[in-house]
Each structure stands twice: as C-alpha cells, then as structure tokens.
N, CA, C and O atoms as CSV, one atom per row, in Angstrom:
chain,resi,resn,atom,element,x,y,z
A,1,UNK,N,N,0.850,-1.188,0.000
A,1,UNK,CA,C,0.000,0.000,0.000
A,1,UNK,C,C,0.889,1.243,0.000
A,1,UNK,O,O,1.721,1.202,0.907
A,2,UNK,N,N,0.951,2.425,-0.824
A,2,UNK,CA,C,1.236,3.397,-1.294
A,2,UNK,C,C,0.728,4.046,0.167
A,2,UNK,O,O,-0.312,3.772,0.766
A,3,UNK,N,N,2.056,5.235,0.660
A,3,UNK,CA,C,1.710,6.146,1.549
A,3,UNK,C,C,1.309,7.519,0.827
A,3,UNK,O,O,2.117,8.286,0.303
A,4,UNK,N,N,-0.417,7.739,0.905
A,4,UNK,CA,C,-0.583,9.107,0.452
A,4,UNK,C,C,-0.108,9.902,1.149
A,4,UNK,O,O,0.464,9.722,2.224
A,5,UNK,N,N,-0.367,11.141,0.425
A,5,UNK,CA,C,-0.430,12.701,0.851
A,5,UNK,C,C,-0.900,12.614,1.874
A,5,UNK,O,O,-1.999,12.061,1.906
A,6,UNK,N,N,-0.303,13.112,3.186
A,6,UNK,CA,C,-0.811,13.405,4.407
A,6,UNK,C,C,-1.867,14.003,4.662
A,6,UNK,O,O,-2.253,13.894,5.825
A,7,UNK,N,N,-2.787,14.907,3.628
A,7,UNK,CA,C,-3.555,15.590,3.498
A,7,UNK,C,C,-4.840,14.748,3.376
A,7,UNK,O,O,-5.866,15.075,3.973
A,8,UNK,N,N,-4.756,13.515,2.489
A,8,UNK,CA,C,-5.207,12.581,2.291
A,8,UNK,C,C,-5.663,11.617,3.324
A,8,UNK,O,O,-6.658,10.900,3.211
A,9,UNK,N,N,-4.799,11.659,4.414
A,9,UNK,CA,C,-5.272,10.535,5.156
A,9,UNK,C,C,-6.285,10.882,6.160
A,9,UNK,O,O,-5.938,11.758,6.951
A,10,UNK,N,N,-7.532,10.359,6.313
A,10,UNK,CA,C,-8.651,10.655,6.681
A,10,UNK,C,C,-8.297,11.012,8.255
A,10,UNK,O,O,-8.975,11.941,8.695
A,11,UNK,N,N,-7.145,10.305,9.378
A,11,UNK,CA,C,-6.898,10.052,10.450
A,11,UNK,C,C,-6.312,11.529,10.879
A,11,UNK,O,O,-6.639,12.105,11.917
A,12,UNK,N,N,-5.246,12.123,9.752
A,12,UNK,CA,C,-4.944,12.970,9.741
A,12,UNK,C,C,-5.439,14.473,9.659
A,12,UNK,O,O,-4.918,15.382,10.305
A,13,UNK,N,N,-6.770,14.667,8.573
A,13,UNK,CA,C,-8.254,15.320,9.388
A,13,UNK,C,C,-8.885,15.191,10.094
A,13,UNK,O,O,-9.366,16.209,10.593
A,14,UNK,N,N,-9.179,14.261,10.454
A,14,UNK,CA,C,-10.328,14.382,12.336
A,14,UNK,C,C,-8.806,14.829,13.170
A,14,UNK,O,O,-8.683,15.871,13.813
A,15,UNK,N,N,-8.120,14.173,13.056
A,15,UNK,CA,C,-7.303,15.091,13.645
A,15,UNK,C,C,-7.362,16.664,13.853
A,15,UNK,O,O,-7.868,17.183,14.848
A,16,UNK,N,N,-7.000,17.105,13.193
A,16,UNK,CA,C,-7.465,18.620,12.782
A,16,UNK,C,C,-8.634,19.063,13.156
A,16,UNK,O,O,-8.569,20.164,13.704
A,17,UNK,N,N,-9.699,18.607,13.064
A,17,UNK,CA,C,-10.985,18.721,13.713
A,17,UNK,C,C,-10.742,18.623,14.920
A,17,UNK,O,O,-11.297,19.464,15.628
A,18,UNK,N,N,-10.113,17.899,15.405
A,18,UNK,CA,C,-9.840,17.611,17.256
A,18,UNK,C,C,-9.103,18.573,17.186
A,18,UNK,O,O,-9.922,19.488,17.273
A,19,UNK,N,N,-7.922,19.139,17.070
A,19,UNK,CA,C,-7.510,20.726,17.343
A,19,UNK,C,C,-8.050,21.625,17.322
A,19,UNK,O,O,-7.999,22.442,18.242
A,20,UNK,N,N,-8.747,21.774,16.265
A,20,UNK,CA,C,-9.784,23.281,16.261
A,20,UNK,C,C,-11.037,22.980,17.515
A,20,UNK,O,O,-11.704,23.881,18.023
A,21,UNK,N,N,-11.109,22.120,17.714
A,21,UNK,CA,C,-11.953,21.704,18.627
A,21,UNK,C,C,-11.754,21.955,20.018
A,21,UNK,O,O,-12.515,22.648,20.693
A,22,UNK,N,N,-10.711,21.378,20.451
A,22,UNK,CA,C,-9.678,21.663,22.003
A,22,UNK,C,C,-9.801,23.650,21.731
A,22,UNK,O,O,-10.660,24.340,22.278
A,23,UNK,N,N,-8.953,24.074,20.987
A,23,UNK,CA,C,-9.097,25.177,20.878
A,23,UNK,C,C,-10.034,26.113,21.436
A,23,UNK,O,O,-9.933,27.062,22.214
A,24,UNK,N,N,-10.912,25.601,20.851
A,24,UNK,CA,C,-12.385,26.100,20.656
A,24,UNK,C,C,-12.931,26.227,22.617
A,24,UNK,O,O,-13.365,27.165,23.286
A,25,UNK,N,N,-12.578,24.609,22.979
A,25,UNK,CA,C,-12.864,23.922,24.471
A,25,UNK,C,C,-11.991,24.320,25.342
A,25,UNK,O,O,-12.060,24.086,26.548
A,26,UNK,N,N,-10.867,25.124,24.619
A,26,UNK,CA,C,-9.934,25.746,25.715
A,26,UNK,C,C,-9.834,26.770,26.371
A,26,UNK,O,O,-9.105,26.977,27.342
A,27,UNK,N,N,-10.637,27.523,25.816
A,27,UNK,CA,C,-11.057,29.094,25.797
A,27,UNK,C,C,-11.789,29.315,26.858
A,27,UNK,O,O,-11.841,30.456,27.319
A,28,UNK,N,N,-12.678,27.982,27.600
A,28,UNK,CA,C,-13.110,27.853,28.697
A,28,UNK,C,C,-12.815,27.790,29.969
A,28,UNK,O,O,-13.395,28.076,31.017
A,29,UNK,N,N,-11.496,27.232,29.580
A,29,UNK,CA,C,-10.154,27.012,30.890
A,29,UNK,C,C,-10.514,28.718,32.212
A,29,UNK,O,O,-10.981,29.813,31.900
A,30,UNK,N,N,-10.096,28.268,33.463
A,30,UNK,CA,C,-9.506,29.007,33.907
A,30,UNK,C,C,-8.317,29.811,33.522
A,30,UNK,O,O,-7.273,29.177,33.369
A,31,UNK,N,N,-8.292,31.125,33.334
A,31,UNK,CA,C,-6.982,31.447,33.222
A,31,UNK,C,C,-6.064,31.239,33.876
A,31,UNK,O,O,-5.070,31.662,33.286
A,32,UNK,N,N,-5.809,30.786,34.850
A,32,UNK,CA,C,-4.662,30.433,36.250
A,32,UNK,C,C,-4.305,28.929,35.489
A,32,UNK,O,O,-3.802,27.995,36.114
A,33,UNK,N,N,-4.547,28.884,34.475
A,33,UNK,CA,C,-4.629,27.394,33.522
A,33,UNK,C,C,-4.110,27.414,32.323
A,33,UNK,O,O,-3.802,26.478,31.586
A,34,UNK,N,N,-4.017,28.800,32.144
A,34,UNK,CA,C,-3.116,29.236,30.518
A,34,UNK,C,C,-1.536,28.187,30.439
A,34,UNK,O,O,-1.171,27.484,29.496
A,35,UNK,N,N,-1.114,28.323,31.253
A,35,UNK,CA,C,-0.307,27.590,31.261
A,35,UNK,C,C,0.022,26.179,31.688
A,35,UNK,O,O,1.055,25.662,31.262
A,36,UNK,N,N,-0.689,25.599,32.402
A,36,UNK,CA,C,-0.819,24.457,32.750
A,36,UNK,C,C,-1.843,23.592,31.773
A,36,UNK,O,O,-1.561,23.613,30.575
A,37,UNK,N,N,-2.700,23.035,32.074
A,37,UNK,CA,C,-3.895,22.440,31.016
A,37,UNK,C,C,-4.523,23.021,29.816
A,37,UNK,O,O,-5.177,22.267,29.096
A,38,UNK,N,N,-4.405,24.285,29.506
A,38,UNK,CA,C,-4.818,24.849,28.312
A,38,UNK,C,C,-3.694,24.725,27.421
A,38,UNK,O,O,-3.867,24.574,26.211
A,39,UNK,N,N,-2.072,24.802,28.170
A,39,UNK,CA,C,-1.446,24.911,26.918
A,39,UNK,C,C,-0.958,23.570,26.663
A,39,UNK,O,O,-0.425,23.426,25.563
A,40,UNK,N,N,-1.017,22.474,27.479
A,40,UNK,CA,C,-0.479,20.979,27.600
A,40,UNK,C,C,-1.833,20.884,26.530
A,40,UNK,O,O,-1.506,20.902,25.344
A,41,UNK,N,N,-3.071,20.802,26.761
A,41,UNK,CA,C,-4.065,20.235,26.253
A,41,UNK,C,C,-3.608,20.282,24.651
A,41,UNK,O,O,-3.245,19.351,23.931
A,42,UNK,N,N,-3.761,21.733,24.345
A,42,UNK,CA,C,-3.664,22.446,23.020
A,42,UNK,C,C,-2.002,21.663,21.783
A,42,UNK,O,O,-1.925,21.400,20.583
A,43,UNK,N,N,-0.968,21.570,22.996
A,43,UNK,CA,C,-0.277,20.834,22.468
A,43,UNK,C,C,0.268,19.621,22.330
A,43,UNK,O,O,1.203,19.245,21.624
A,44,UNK,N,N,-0.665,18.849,23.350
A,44,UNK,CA,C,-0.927,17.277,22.650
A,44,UNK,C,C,-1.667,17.375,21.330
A,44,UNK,O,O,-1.102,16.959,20.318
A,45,UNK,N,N,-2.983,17.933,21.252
A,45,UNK,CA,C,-3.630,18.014,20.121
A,45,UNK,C,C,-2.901,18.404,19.124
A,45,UNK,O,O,-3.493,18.195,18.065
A,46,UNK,N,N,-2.060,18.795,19.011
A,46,UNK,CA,C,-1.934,19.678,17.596
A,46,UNK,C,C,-0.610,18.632,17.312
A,46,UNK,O,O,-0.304,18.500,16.127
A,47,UNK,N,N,0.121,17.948,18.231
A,47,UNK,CA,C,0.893,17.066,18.201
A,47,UNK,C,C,0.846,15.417,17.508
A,47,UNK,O,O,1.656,14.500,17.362
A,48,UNK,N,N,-0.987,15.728,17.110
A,48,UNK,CA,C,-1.325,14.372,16.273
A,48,UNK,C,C,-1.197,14.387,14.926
A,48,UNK,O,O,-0.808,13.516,14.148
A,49,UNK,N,N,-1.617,15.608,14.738
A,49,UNK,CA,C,-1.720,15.740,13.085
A,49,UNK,C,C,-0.415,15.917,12.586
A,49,UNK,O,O,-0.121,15.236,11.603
A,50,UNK,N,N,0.721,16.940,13.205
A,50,UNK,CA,C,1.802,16.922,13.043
A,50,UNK,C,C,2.633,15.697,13.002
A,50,UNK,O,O,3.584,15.591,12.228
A,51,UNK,N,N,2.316,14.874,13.742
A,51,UNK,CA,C,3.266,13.616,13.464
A,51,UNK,C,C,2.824,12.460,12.561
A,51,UNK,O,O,3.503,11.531,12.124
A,52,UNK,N,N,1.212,12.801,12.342
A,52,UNK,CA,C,1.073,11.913,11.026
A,52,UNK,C,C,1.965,12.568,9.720
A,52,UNK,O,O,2.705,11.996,8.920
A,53,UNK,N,N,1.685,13.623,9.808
A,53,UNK,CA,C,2.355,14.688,8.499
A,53,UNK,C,C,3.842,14.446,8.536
A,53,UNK,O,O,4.361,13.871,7.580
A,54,UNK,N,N,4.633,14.874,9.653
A,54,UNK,CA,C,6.072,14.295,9.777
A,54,UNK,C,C,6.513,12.823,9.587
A,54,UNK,O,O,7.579,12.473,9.079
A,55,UNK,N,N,5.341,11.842,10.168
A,55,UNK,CA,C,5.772,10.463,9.874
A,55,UNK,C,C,5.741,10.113,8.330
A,55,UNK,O,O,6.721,9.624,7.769
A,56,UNK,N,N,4.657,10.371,7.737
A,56,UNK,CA,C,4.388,10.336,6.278
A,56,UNK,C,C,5.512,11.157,5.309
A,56,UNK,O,O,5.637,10.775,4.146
A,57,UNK,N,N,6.145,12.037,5.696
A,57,UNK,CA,C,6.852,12.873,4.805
A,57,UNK,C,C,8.668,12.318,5.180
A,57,UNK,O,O,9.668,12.931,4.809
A,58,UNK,N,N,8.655,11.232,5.862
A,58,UNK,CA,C,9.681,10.680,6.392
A,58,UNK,C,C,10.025,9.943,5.218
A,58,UNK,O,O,11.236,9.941,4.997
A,59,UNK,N,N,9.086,9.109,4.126
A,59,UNK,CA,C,8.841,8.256,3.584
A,59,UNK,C,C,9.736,7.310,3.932
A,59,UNK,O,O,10.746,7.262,3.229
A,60,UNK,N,N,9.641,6.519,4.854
A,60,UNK,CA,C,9.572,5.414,4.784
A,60,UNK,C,C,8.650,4.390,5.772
A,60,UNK,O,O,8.048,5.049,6.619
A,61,UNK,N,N,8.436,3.155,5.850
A,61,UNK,CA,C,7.384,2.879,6.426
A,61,UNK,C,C,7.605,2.786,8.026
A,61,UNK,O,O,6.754,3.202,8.813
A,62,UNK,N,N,8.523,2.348,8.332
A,62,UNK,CA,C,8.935,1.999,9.271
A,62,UNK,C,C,9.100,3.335,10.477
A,62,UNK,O,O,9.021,3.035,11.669
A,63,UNK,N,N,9.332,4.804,10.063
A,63,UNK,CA,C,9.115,5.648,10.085
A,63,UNK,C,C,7.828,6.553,10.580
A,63,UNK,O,O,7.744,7.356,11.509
A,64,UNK,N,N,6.717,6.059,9.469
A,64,UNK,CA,C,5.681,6.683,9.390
A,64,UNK,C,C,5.376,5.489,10.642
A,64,UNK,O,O,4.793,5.834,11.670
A,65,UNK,N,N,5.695,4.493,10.496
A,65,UNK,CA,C,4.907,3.766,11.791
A,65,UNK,C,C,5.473,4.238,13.246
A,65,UNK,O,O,4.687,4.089,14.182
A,66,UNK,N,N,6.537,4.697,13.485
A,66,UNK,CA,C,6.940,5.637,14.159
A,66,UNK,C,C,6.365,6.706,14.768
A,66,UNK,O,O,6.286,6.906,15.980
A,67,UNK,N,N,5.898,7.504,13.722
A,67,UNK,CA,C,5.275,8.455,14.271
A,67,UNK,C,C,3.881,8.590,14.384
A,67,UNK,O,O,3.353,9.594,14.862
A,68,UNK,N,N,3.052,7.274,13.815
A,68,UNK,CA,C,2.019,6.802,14.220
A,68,UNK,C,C,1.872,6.615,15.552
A,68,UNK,O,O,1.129,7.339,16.215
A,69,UNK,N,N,2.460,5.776,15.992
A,69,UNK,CA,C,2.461,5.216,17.513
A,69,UNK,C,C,2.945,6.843,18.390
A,69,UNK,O,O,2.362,6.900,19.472
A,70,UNK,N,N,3.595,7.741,18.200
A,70,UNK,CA,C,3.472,8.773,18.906
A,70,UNK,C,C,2.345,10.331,18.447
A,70,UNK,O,O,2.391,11.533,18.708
A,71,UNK,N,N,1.596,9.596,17.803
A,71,UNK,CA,C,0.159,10.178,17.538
A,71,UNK,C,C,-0.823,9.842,18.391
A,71,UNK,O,O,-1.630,10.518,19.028
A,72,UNK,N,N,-0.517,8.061,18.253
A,72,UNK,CA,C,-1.716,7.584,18.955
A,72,UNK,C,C,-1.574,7.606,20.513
A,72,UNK,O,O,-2.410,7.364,21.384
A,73,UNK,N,N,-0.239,7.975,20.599
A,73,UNK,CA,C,-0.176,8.736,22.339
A,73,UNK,C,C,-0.361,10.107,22.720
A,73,UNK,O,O,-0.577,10.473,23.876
A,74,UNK,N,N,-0.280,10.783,21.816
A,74,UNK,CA,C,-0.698,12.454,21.854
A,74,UNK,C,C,-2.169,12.028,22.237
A,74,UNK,O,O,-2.751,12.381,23.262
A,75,UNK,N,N,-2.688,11.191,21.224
A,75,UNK,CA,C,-3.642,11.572,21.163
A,75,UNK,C,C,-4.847,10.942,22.479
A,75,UNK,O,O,-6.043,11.215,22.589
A,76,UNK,N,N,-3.939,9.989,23.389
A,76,UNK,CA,C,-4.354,9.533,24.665
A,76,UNK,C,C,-4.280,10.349,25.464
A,76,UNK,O,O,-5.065,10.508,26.398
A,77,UNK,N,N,-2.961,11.232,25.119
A,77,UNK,CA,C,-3.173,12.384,26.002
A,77,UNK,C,C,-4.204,13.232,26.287
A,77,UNK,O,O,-4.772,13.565,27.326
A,78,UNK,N,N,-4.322,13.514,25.102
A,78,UNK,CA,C,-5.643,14.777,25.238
A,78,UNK,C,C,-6.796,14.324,25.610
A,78,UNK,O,O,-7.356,15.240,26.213
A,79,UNK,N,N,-7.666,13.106,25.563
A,79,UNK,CA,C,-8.421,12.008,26.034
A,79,UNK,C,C,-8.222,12.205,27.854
A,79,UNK,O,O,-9.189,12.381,28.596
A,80,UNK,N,N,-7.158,12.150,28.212
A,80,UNK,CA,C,-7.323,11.679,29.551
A,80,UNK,C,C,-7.381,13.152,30.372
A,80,UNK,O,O,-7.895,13.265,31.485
A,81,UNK,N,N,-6.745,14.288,29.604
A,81,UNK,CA,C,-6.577,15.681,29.796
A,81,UNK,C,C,-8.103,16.410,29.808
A,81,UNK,O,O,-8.498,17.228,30.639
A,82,UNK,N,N,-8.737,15.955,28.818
A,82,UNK,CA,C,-10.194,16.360,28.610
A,82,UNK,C,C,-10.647,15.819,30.096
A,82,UNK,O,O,-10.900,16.520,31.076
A,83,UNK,N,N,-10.686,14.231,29.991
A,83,UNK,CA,C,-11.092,14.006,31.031
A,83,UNK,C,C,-10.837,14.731,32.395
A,83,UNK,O,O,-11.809,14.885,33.134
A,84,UNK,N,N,-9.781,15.126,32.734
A,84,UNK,CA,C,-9.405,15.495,34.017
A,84,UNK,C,C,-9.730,17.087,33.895
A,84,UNK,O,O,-9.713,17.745,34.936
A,85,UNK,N,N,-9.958,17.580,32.944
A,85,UNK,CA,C,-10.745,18.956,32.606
A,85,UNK,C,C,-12.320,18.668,33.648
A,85,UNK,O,O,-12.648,19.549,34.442
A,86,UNK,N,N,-13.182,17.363,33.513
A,86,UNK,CA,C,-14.123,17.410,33.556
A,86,UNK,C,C,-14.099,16.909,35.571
A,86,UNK,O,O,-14.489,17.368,36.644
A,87,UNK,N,N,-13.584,16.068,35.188
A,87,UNK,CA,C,-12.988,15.551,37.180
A,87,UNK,C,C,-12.594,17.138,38.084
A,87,UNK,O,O,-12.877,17.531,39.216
A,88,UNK,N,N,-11.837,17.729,36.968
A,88,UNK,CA,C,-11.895,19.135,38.442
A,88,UNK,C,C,-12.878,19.935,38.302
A,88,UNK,O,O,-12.904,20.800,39.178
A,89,UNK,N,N,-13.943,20.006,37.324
A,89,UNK,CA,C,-15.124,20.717,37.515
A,89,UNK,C,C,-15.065,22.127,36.634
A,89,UNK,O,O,-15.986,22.935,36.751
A,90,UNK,N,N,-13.713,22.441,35.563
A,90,UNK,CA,C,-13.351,23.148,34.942
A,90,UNK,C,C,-14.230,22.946,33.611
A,90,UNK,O,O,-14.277,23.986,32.954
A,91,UNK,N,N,-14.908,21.920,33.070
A,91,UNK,CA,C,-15.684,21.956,32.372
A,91,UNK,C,C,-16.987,20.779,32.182
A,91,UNK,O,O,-16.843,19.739,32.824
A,92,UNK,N,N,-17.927,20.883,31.539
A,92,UNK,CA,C,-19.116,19.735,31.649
A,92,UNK,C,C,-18.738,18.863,30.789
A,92,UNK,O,O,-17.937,19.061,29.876
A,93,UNK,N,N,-19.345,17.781,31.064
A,93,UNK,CA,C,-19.018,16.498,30.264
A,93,UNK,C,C,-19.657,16.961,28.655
A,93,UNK,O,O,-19.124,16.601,27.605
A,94,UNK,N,N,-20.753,17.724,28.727
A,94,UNK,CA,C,-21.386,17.908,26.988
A,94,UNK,C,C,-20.492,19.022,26.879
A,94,UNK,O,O,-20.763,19.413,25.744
A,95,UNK,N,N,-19.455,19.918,27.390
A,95,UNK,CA,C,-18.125,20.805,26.591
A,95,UNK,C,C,-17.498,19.748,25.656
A,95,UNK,O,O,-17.409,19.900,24.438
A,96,UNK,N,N,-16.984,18.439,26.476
A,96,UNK,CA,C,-15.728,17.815,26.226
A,96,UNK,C,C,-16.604,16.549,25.498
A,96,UNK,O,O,-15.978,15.513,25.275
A,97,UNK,N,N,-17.785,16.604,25.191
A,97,UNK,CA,C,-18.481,15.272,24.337
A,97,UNK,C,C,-17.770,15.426,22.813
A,97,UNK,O,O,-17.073,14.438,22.581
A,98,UNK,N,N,-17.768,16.218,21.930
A,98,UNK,CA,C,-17.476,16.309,20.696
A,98,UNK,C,C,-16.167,16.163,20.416
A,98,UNK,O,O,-15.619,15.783,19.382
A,99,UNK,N,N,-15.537,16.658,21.902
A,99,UNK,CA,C,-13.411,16.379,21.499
A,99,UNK,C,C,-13.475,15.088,21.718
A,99,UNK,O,O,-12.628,14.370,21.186
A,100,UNK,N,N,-14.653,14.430,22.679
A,100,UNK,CA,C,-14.100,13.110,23.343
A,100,UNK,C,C,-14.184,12.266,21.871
A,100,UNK,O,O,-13.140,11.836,21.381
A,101,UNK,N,N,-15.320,12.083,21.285
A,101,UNK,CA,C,-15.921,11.425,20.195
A,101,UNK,C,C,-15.112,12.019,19.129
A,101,UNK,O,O,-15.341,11.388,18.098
A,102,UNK,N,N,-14.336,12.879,18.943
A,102,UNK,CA,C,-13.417,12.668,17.792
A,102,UNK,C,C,-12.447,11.779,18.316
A,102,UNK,O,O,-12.018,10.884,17.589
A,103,UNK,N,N,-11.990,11.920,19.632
A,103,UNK,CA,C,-10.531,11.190,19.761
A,103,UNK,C,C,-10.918,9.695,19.814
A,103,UNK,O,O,-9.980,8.903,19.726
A,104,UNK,N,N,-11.958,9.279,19.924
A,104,UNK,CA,C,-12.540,7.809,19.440
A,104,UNK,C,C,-12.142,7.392,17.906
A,104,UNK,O,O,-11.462,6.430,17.549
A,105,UNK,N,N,-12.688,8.272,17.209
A,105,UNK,CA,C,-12.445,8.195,15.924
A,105,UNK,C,C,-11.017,8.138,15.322
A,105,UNK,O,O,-10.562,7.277,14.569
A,106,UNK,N,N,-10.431,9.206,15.801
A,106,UNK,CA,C,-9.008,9.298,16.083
A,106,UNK,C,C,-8.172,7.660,16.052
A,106,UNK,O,O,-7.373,7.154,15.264
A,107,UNK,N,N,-8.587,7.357,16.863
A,107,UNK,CA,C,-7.668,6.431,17.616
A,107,UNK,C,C,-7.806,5.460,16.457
A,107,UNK,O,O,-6.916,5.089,15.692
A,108,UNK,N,N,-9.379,5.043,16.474
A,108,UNK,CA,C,-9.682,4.014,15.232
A,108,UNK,C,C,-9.255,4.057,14.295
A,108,UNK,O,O,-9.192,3.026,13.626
A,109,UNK,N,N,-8.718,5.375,13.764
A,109,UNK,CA,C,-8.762,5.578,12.578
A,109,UNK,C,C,-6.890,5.202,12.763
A,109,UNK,O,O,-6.369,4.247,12.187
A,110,UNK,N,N,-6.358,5.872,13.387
A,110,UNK,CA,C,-4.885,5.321,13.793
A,110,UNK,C,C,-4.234,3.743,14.170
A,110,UNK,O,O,-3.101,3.309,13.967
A,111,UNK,N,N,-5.171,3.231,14.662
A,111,UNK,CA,C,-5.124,1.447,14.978
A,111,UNK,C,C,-5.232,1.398,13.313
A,111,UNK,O,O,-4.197,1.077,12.730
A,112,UNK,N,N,-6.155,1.630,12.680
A,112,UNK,CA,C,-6.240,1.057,11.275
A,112,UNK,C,C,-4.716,0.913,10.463
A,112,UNK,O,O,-4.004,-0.041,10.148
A,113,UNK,N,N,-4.639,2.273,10.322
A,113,UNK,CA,C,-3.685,2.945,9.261
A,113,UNK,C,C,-2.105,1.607,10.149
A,113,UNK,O,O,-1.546,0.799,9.408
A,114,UNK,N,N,-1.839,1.669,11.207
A,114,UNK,CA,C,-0.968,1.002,12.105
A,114,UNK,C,C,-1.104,-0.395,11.517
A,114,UNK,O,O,-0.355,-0.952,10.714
A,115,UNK,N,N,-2.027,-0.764,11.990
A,115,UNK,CA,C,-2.105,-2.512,11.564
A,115,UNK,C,C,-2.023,-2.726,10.118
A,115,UNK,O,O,-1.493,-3.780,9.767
A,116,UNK,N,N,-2.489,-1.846,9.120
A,116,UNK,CA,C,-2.176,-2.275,7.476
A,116,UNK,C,C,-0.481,-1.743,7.674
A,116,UNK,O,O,0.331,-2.421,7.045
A,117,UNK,N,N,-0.054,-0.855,8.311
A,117,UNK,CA,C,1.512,-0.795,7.907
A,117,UNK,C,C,2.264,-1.776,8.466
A,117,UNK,O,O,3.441,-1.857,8.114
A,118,UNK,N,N,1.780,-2.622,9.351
A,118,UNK,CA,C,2.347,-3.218,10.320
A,118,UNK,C,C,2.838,-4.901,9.657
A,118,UNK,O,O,3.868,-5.574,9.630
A,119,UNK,N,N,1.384,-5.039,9.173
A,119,UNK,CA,C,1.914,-6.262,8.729
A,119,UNK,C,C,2.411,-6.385,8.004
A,119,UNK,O,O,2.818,-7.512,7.720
C-alpha cells in the first residue's frame, strides 16, 4: 500500500478537527490554567496531526509507523486531559463530548492505518 499525501489521510483530518476543537474547548479554561492544562491540552492536540504529516513525509514505512504510535499517544493524552478537565469541575461532560468522540475516531482511525503498515 502506497503512503498518500498526508492531506489525504482521513486520520490525519479528524485530527485537525480535534484541534480546532480543544481550541475552541480551551477558551473555557480558567486562566490560572493558561499555562498548565490549556497549553499541555492544546499541544498534545496539535501534536497528532503533526506527526502523522512528519511520519508520512519521512517516507519510509517503518518511520511513518513511528510516528504513528506517537500520535496515537498524543492523542491519549488529550483524552485523559479532557477528562481530568471534567474531574476538576473546569468543564461539563457535553463541553468535552465532541473532542471526546473525535478522539474515538481518532484512535480508530490510527489502529487502522498502524495494523495495514504493520503487517
């Protein structure tokens, strides 16, 4: 299987959607938080799409699987970060429903792309 255009890979837009998204969900933060969870949050997220794009432009496979597997940990990050957004009471569970349910997608969509490079 041919590695497309990073632009191309579907995992690599919801991605992007999950950034503009956090973004969007970050703005809610406490400010005493700018620096702690708003800016950790903001840069796990933006840390997924970037490393599909960097793994892919690596060309090679072994590589791109590389920076797969440190996507699909960014992208646990922001998952458990959302979560703990919602555990200290800094935001409601329907703020963090639409980041949560992309990073579902996310992930799936990253297990996929992983296991066809894998084998």
């Amino acid at each position: 299987m041919a590695i497309k255009n990073f632009k191309e890979v579907t995992a690599w837009q919801k991605s992007m959607e999950l950034v503009a998204e956090v973004y969007r969900i970050t703005k809610n933060l406490p400010k005493d938080e700018l620096f702690g969870l708003t800016n950790q949050l903001r840069r796990a997220a933006v840390s997924i799409p970037s490393n599909i794009a960097e793994g892919n432009g690596r060309g090679s496979t072994n590589e791109y699987l590389r920076f797969l597997y440190i996507a699909r940990g960014s992208r646990s990050e922001v998952e458990t970060q959302l979560l703990l957004c919602v555990e200290l009471g800094y935001l409601q569970e329907s703020e963090v429903a639409p980041a949560l349910e992309l990073c579902t997608e996310v992930a799936k969509l990253l297990n996929k792309i992983i296991s066809i490079f894998k084998d």
